[in-house]
Each structure stands twice: as structure tokens, then as C-alpha cells.
N, C-alpha and C positions, 0 to 999 in steps of 0.2 A: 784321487783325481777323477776316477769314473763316476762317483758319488758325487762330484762335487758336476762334473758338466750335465748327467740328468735331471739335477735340481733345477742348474741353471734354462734346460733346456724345455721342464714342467713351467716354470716361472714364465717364461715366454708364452706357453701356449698357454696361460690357465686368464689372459687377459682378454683373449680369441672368445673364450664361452663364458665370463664373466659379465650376467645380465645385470645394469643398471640398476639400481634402485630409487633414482629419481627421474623418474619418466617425466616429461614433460605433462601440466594440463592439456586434454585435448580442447579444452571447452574455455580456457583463457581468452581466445580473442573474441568468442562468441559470449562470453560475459561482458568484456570491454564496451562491446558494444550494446548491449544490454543497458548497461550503466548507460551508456549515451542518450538510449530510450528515455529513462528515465528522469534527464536531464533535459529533453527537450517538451518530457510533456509537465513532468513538474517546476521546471523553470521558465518556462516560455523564453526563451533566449531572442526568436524573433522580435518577442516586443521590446527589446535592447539593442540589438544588434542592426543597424540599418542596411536594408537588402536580405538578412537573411529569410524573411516573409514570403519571399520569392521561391524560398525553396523548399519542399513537403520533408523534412527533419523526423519528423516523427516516420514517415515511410522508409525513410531511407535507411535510421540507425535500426528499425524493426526488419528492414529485410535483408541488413549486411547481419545481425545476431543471429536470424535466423539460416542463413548460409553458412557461418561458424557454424553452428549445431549441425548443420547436414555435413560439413564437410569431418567433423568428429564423432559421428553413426558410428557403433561398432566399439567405440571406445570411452563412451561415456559411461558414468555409474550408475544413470536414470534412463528410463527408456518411456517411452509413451503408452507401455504396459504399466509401468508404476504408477500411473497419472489417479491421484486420491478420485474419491465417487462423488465430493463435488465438482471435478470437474466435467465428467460426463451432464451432472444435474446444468452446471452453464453451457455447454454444448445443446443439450434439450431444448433449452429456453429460449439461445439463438435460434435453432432451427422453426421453433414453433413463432419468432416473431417473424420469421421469411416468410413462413407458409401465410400469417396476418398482414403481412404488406401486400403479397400477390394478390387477397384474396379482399383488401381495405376497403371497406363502403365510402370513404372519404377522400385520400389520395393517396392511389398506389406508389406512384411516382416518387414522390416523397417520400412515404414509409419506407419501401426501397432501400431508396439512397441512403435513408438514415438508418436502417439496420447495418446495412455494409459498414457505414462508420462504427457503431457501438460494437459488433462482433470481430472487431481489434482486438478486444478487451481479451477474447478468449486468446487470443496468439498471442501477447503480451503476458498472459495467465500461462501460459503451458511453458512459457520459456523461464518465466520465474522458476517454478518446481523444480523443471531441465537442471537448468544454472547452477541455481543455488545451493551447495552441497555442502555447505558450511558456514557455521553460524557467522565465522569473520564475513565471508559475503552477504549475507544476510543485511549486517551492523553497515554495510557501503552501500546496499539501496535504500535502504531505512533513512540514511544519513544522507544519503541525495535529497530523499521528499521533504525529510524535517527541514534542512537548510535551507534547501530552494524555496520553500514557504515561507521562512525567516525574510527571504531575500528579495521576494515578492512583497512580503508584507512592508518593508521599509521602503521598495520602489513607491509602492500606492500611497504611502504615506507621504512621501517623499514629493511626486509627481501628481497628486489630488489631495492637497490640502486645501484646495478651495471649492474642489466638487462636493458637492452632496451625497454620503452616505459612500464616496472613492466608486461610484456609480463607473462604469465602460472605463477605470484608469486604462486598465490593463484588459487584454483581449483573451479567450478562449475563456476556460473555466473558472477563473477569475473578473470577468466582466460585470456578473450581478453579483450585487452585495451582500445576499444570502450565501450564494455558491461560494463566494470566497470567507465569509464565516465561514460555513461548514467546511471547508477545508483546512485551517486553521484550526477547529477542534479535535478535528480527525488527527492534525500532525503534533499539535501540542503535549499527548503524552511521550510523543517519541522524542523530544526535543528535552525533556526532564528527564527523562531516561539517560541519554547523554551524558547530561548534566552533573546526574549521580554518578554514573560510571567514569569522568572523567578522572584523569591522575592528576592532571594540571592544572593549579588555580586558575591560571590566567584563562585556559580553556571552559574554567566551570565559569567565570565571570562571563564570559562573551557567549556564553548557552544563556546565563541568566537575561543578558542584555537582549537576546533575541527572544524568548520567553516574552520579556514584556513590550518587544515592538509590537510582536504576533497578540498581544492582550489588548492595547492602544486601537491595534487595527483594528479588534471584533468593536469594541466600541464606538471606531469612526464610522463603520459600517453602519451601525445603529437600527441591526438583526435582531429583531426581538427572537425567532426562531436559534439563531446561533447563541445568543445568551442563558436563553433554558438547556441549552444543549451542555456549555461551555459549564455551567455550572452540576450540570447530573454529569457528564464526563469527568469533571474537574473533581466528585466527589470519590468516583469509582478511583482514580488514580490516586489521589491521596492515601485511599483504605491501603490500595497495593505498597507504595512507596513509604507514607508516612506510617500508617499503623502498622503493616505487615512486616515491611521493611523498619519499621523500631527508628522513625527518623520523625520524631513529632515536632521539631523544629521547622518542618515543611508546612504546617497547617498552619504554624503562625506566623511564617513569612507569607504564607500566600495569602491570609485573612488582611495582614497591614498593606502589603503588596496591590491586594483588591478594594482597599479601600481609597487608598490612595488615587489609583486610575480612574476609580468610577466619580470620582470628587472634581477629579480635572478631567477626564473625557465623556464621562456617562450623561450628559446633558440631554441630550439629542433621543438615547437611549430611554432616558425618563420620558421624554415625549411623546415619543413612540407606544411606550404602555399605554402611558395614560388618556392616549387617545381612545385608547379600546371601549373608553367609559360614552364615546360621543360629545367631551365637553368642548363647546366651540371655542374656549379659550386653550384646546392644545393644537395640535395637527391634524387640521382634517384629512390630509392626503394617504395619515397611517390607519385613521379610521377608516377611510373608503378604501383602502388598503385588505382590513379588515370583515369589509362587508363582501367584497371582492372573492375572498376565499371561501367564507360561508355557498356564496352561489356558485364557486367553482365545483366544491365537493358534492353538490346536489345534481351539478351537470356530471359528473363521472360516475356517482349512481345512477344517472339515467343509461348513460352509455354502456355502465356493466350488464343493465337491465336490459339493453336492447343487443347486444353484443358480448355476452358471454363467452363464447366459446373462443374466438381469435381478436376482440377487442376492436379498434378505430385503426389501428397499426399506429409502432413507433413513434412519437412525437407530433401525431395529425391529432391530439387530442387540442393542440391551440386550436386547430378549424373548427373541432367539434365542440368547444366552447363557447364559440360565437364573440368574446371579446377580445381572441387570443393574447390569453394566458392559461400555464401550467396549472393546475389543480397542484396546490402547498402541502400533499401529501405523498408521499415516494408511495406508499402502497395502493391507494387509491390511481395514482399514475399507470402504473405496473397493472394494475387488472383491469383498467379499463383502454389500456394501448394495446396491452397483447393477450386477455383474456384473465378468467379463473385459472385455468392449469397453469399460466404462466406465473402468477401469484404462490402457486403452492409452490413450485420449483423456485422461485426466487427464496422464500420462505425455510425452504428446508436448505439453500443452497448458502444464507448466511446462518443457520442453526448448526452444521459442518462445522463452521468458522469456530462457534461457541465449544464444539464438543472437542475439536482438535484442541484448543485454550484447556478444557477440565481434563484433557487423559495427559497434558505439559502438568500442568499444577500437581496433578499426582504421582507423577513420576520422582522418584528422591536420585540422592547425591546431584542433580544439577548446578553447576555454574553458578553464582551470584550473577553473574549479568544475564546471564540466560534468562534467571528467575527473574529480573526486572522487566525485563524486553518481554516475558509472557503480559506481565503484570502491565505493558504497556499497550500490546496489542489487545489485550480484555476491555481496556478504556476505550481505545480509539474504535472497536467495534459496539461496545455499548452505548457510544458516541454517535453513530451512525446509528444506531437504532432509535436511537431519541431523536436524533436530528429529522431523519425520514421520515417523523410524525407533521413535521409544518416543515417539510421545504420538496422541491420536487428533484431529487435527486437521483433519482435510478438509474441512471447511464453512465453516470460522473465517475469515474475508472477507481482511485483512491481506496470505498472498500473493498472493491474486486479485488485490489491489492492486498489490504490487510488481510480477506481469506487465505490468496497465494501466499502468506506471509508463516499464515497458521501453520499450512500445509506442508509446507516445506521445513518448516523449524521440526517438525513433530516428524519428518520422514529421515531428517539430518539424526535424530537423537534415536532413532529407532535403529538406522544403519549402523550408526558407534554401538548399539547395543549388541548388536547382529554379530560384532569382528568379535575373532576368538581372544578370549580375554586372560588364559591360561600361555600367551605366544610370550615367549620369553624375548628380551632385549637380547638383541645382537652382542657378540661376546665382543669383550674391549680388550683387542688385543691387536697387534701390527696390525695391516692389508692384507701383507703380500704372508700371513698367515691365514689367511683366508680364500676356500676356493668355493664357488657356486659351479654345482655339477647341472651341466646344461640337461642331463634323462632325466632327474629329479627337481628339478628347480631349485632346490635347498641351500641353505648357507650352512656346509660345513666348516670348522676347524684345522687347518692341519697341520702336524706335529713336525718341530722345525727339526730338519737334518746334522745331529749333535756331530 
């Protein structure tokens, strides 16, 4: 009996210093809202929602994530010491377009205003890494941007079938009909990515179905920049998915898949080119279109020539072009708004992006979908680097993302490397055979009283 009531009276207290093993996330609700971000700047929901325009969405879900994060200091597994060295290289780069707006031969004023907006980018950038601490989270923002572009793409279609080129359907960075190609080509790997990984027919048909609204779209666009892009993006993913991944059935759905759309949509598109020749029986508007740009990039040589060091400031390069419009060059943009040094830091700040992608590709035992999802962010950033050759994209958030995207996938797979891999499973035996000694932390065994 005395055996049997100290048992009973250890079993009592061993529940007092038995620490949990499933701790809550501290950083769930400051992801939740994260995703929200994500949701109001890759879906524009105001342009759906009537009233919701009235309200700054994008401040709001970025500064309740960022109050989650503060309110779980202390208990997260990132800290803002772990932040990769492109992020410092985008902190540089913001910093040095402030010191170019204060300092603008053009309009300070403006440049200002418009750095404070672009330098979001970096606090949207540092709560990605924060966050995201697993690849499942990873696959939910991915899965935000790829759909919400689906979903834009079928609105504009939907809601500008009769405008020219789906010209201002839709508002924010979707309004010009380059930016919203280029977005589309940036999301389009992620979107087949999906597609493959899915387990459920019905889900890989309705990836497919949105595949080709987002294909239809670049066409209605009638982006001659987004179709060079769509097609050297569209080549790098193939390699990854069809050749590497041993799916060569992908090349010849997409050759008949692409022939087809450009047969019923590509009209406009053919016009476009062929304007470039000057023959007055196509579009004059894509020729003068064309000459347009010619003398844009000649005004932003001028401007680097006389403004090297801090550039016209942010977005005063319209003023300083005299016909306001952008120079159709992301790089030329970039060094002649905030300088040379800005250029290189931009320059080495998506080369990051690249080297994070080659140290994943070398890493073995990965994941099949892990390995996809590298295989996808390699496109959408090579994507972006062809597109930035004719469009003026340098602010436009999207590859800031796919960097954050690198980053964090490659700090996720480092950390699993990190845990001890010699820790043995918990032994499968009763509970209430089990005690955790609160001086040691450990999960003992203990032996039941025969």
C-alpha cells in the first residue's frame, strides 16, 4: 500500500513539471497577417470590393504583421541578426535613394514621397525571412501571388474586353499593359509549379485553366517586351520541369497549347512587331512607340552623365525626360534616378538571388517539390532579368519577393541541417510512463512499479 500511494502521489506531481511539447507558434498571427499583405498587394481586392479604396489595406495588414512580430521578440527562431547580406545591400540602396531625393536637381518633393513608398519593399522584405520558417509557408505566399494573378488575369479579361491592350482595367501595378505582362511572367512559373505538385486532378486542371487565362492575358496585352520575356522565361522552366524534371510531355503541350493562343489571340501582338519595320500599313502608334524609347535611353545617358553620383531622384526621371515617360529599361532607370552606386547594389542585390538558387541546386537529399519550387524561382528571376531589359520595372515589389523567397527557402534548409540529426524519437510507450525532469529538460523513461 505504501508503494502503491507514492506512485500515486509521484503521478500527481510529475504533471506540475511536465513541459509541453507543443508550444504554440509565436509568429502565427503575425504570419496571418503577412498573408493578408500579400493578398492586398497581389490582388488588389479594392479594385473589386466597392469602398474598400477608401482604405490604405496594404498599411494596415503590414503594420498589424509587423506588431505580431514585435509582440513575439524573444521567441522567434529568426532574429534580425540572421537577416542574409542582401538584405543590408537593399537597405543601402534605400538609404542612398533618400540622400537622392533630399539632394534631386529636379523635384525633391516628389522623389521624397516616392522613396517613402518604394522603401515598403524593405519591411515587407525583412518580414518575409522573419516569417517564413518553412517551406509549407513558403508554398501559402507563393500561392497567394501565383493565384491572385490568375484572378487579376481573368478580371482584366473579363472587365476589358473591349479596351485596347486591357490598358487602366485594373489600378495599381497592373494598370500598364507591360507591368501587368511582366507580372504574369514572373508568376507563370509558380503557377506550373503547382500544377505538377498537385495530388488532385481536378486541382491540376484548374492550374492548367488559369495557366492559360494568364497566357491569353499576355497576348491581349500585346507586350512585345512581355512576349520576349514569356518566351526566354518559358524556355528556362521547361529545362527545369520538362527536361530535368524527365516530363517531356510539358514541351509538347506547351508548343500545341502556344500555338493555338497565338492563332486566336496573337493578332495584335503580330502588329506590334511588325510595326518596328515602320511599314505604314501596320501600327503606327507601336512604331512611334518605338522611336519613343530609342530617345528615352539617350535621355538617361544624358542624365547619368550629368548626375552620376545620386541620379534625378526616384521616379522624376518622367520630368527629366521632357515627354514624361519611363526609360523601358529597369537598369538604365535605376542609375539614372539614384545614381552609379545604386546600380551596382541593385546589381549584386539580385545576383544574391542567383547565388542563393546555385548553393539549393547543390544541396542533395531535397524534397521533390522543394526541388521544383527552386526550379521555379530560377525562372521567375531569370524572368526578371530579361524583362528589365525593355520595361521600367525597378520598384515593382514582385522580384524583391522572389529574392525574399531565395533567402529564406535556403536559411529554412540550412536550419533543418543545423538540428541534431543523431536525436532519437521519442520512445512509444504509455504517458504516464514518461517524466520530463524540469533541472534537465529531458524526456526520461520510467520504469512502471511491478
Amino acid at each position: 500500500m505504501a508503494i502503491g500511494n507514492n506512485v500515486t502521489i509521484a503521478a500527481a506531481e510529475t504533471p506540475r513539471r511536465r513541459t509541453s511539447f507543443n508550444v504554440a507558434d509565436p509568429t502565427k498571427r503575425a504570419f496571418f497577417w503577412l498573408s493578408g499583405f500579400f493578398v492586398v498587394y497581389c490582388a488588389r481586392p479594392e479594385d473589386w470590393v466597392p469602398g474598400l479604396k477608401y482604405f490604405p489595406l496594404a498599411k494596415i495588414t503590414a503594420i498589424l504583421a509587423m506588431w505580431g512580430l514585435f509582440n513575439a521578440l524573444g521567441r522567434t527562431k529568426r532574429t534580425l541578426k540572421d537577416l542574409p547580406k542582401e538584405a543590408r545591400l537593399l537597405l543601402i540602396m534605400i538609404g542612398l535613394f533618400y540622400l537622392g531625393a533630399f539632394l534631386s536637381p529636379v523635384w525633391r518633393g516628389g522623389a521624397i514621397t516616392r522613396t517613402i513608398d518604394f522603401s515598403k519593399v524593405f519591411v515587407a522584405w525583412v518580414l518575409v525571412f522573419l516569417l517564413i520558417t518553412t517551406f509549407d509557408r513558403l508554398r501559402r505566399i507563393i500561392f497567394i501571388q501565383a493565384f491572385s494573378v490568375v484572378v487579376v488575369c481573368a478580371a482584366a479579361l473579363v472587365k476589358g474586353h473591349s479596351t485596347p491592350r486591357l490598358e487602366g482595367v485594373l489600378g495599381g501595378i497592373y494598370s500598364n499593359p507591360n507591368d501587368l505582362a511582366f507580372a504574369i511572367v514572373l508568376s507563370m512559373p509558380f503557377a506550373l509549379a503547382f500544377m505538377v505538385t498537385a495530388k488532385n486532378a481536378l486541382i491540376k486542371v484548374l492550374w492548367l485553366v488559369g495557366m492559360l487565362v494568364m497566357a491569353v492575358a499576355i497576348f491581349e496585352t500585346a507586350s512585345r517586351a512581355g512576349f520576349i520575356d514569356l518566351i526566354i522565361s518559358g524556355s528556362v522552366t521547361l529545362y527545369f520541369f520538362a527536361i530535368k524534371g524527365r516530363r517531356p510531355y510539358l514541351i509538347v503541350a506547351t508548343g500545341l497549347i502556344g500555338v493555338v493562343i497565338m492563332a486566336a489571340a496573337g493578332g495584335k501582338l503580330f502588329d506590334r512587331f511588325a510595326a518596328l519595320s515602320g511599314n505604314s500599313a501596320t501600327e503606327q502608334s507601336a512604331y512611334g512607340s518605338f522611336e519613343d524609347r530609342k530617345y528615352l535611353m539617350y535621355r538617361a545617358v544624358d542624365a547619368i552623365e550629368h548626375y552620376p553620383i545620386l541620379g534625378v531622384g526616384l521616379r522624376n526621371f518622367l520630368t527629366y525626360s521632357l515627354i514624361w515617360h519611363d526609360v523601358h529599361m529597369t537598369y538604365l532607370q535605376v542609375c539614372a534616378e539614384g545614381g552609379i552606386a545604386v546600380l551596382v547594389l541593385y546589381l549584386m542585390f539580385f545576383w544574391r538571388g542567383f547565388k542563393n538558387l546555385k548553393i539549393l541546386r547543390r544541396t542533395k537529399n531535397l524534397d521533390p517539390d522543394i526541388v521544383l519550387f527552386i526550379g521555379a524561382l530560377q525562372s521567375s528571376l531569370v524572368g526578371f532579368v530579361v524583362g528589365a531589359c525593355f520595361a521600367p520595372e525597378g520598384y515593382q515589389f514582385f522580384p524583391y519577393f522572389a529574392v525574399a523567397f531565395t533567402a529564406t527557402l535556403l536559411q529554412t534548409i540550412k536550419e533543418q541541417q543545423q538540428e541534431p540529426g543523431s536525436m532519437q524519437p521519442p520512445p512509444k510507450k504509455p504517458r504516464h510512463f514518461l517524466e520530463v525532469y524540469a533541472d534537465h529538460r529531458t524526456s526520461r523513461s520510467v520504469s512502471p512499479v511491478r
